[in-house]
C-alpha positions as CSV (number, residue, x, y, z in Angstrom):
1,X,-5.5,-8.1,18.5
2,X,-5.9,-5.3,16.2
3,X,-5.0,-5.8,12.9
4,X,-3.5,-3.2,10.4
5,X,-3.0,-3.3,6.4
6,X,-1.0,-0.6,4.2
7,X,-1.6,-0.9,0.8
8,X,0.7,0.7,-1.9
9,X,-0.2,1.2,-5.1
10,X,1.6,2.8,-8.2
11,X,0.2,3.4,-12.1
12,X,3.4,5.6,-13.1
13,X,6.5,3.7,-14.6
14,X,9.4,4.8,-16.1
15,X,9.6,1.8,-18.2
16,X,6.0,0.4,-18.4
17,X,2.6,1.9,-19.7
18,X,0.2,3.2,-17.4
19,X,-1.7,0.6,-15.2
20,X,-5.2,0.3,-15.3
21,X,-6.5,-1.7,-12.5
22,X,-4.2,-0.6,-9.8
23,X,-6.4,1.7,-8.3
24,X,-9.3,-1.3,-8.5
25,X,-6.9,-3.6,-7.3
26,X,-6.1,-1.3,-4.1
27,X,-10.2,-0.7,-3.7
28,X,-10.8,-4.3,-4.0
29,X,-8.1,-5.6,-1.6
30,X,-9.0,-2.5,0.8
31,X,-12.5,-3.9,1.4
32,X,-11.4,-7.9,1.5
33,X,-9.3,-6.7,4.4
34,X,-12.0,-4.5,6.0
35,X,-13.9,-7.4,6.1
36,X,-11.9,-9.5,7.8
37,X,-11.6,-6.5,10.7
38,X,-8.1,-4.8,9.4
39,X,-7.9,-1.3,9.7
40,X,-6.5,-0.2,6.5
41,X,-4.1,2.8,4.5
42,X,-4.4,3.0,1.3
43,X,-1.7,5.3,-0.7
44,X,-1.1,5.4,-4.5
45,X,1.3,6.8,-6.5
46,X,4.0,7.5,-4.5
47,X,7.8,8.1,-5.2
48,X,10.4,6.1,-3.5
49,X,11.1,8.2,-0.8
50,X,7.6,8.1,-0.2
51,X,7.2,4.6,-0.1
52,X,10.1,4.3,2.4
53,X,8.7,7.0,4.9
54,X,5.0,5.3,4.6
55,X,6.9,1.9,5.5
56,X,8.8,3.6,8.0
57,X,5.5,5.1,9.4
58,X,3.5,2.1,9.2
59,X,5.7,-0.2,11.2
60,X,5.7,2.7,13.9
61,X,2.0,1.7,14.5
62,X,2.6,-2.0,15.2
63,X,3.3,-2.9,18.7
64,X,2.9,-5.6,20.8
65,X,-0.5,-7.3,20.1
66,X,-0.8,-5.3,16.9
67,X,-0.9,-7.7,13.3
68,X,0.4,-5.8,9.9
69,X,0.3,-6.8,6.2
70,X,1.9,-4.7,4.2
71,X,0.8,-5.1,0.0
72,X,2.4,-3.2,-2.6
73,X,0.7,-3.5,-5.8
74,X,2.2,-3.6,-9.1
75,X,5.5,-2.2,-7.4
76,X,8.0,-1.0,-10.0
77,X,10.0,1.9,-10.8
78,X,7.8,5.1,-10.5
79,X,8.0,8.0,-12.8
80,X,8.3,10.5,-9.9
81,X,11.9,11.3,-8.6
């Protein structure tokens, strides 16, 4: 079975200072899941309507004998439109 991982995170808030560790948080969850054999996308910073079309494009790859995890770090309100 193959196994697939897309990982989504986000620094920019409308609301909330800039995060620091999100882009080590992504690294360091990227390579716990390569090591246990997932094939992973990583994407940061991304509007809303990005998000949705990664999602959207993501669940395009999983078919029958294919496993997805989807993580979204530190998912709030981005600053992009």
């Amino acid at each position: 079975t193959d196994k697939v991982a897309l990982l989504i995170g986000n620094m920019n808030y409308v609301n909330h200072p800039k995060l620091l560790a999100t882009v080590m948080d992504v690294f360091e969850l990227s390579n716990l899941l390569q090591q246990l054999n997932f094939r992973v996308v990583s994407l940061m910073d991304l509007t809303k309507e990005e998000m949705q079309s990664a999602v959207k494009q993501f669940l395009q790859l999983l078919d029958a004998g294919v496993y997805g995890k989807r993580a979204v770090m530190e998912l709030c309100v981005p600053t992009s439109p």
